[in-house]
C-alpha positions as CSV (number, residue, x, y, z in Angstrom):
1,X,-8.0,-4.5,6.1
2,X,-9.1,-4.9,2.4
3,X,-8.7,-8.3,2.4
4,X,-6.5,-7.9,-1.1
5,X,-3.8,-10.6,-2.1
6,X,-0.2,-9.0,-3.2
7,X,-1.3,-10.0,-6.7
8,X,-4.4,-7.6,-6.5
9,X,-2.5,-4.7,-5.0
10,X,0.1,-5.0,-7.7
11,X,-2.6,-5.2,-10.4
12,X,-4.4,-2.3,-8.7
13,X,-1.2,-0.3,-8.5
14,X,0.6,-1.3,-12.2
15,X,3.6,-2.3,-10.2
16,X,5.5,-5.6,-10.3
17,X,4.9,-8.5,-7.7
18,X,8.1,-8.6,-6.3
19,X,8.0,-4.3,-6.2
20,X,5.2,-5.5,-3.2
21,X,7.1,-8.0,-1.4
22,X,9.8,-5.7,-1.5
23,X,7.8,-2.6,0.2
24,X,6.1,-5.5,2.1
25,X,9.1,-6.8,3.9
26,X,10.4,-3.4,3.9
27,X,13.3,-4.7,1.5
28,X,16.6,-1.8,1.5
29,X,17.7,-3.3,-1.8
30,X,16.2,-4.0,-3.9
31,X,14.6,-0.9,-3.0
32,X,11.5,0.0,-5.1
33,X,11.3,3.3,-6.8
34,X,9.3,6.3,-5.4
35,X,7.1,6.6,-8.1
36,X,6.0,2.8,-7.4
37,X,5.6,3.3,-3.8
38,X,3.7,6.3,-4.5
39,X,1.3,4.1,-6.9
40,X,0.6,0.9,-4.5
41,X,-0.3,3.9,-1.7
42,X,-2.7,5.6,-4.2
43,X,-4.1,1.8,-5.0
44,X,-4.8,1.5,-1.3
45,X,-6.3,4.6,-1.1
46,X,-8.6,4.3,-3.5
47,X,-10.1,0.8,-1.9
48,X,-10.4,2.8,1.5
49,X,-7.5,2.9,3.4
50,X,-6.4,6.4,5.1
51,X,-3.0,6.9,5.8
52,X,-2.6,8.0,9.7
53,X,0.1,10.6,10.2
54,X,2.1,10.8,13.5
55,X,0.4,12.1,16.3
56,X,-2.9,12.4,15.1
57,X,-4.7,9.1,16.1
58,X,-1.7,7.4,16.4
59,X,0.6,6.2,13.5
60,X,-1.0,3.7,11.3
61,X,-4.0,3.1,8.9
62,X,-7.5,2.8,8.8
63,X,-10.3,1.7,7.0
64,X,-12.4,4.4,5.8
65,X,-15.0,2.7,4.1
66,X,-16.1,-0.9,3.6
67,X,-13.9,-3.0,1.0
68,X,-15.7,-3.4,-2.5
């Protein structure tokens, strides 16, 4: 939706590369820490994406606003 590479979310989001290919391919171990998944969430946030929760408009995400 924002158009971002994995190397501009993990800039975004002070995380490691690989921490995003990890969450990406939804990786049990190496898991990534919490705290990092926490951070690449609040990076996506901030560029416009809203987390759906279940049940609402369905599961997912959205774009909330256009991508700077």
């Amino acid at each position: 939706l924002l158009g971002w590479t994995q190397e501009t979310l993990a800039d975004r989001a002070l995380v490691a590369i690989n921490t995003v290919r990890a969450i990406e391919a939804n990786r049990a171990f190496p898991h990534p820490k919490p705290d990092s998944i926490s951070a690449v969430r609040r990076a996506l946030e901030r560029g416009g994406i809203v987390f759906l929760p279940n049940g609402t408009l369905g599961e997912g995400v959205r774009l909330s606003k256009p991508p700077k």
